[in-house]
N, C-alpha and C positions, 0 to 999 in steps of 0.2 A: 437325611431329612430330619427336622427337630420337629417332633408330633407335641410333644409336653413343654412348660417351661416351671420352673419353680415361682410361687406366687412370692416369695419374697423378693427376687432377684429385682435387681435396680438398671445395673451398667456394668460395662467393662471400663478402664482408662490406663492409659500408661504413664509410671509415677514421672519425678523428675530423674532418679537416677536409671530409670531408662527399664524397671521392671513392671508387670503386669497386672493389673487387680480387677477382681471382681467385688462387687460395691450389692449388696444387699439388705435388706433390713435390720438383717441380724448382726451385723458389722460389714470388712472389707476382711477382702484375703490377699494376701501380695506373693507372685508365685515368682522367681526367676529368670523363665522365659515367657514366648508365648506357646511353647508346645506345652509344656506341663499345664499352663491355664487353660488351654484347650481340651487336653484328657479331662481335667477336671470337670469341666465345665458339662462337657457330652456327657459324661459319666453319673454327675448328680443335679447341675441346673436343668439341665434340658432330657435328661432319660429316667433317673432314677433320684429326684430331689428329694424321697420318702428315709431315703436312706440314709441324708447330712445328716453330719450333726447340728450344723447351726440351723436347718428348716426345723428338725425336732428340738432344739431348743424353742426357737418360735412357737411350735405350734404347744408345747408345754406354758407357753406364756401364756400366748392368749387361750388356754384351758384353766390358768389361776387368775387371770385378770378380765376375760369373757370380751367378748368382741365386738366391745362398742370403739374399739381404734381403725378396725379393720374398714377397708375400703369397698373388699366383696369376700364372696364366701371363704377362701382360703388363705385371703390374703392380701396386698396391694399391689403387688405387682405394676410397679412403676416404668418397667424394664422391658424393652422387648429384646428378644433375639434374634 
């Protein structure tokens, strides 16, 4: 069960040549199947997103640029899981 989600996360999508990505604020990630984007995903979107580096990238942005971008407190979170 996914109790958390990362506030930046968007979507999932499959590219054209047939591999995986996760689509979030910070960028996209393209994994080569869907079990590796799975791991990933359990592991830092949805359990442990404190620990990316792209969400700590984010959240070092919006701590030099302040957060009149943001949508709600952590983040926009366009995405659900």
């Amino acid at each position: 069960m996914i109790t958390t989600i990362c506030p930046y996360y968007h979507s999932e999508s499959q590219t054209v040549d047939g591999t995986s990505r996760v689509n979030c604020e910070g960028g996209h990630i393209r994994f080569l199947d869907k079990d590796s984007r799975r791991c990933y995903m359990y592991e830092y979107c949805a359990t442990n997103w404190q620990a990316c580096t792209v969400a700590q990238m984010m959240n070092d942005y919006y701590a030099r640029k302040g957060p009149r971008h943001k949508t709600t407190k952590e983040g926009t979170n366009h995405g659900k899981m």
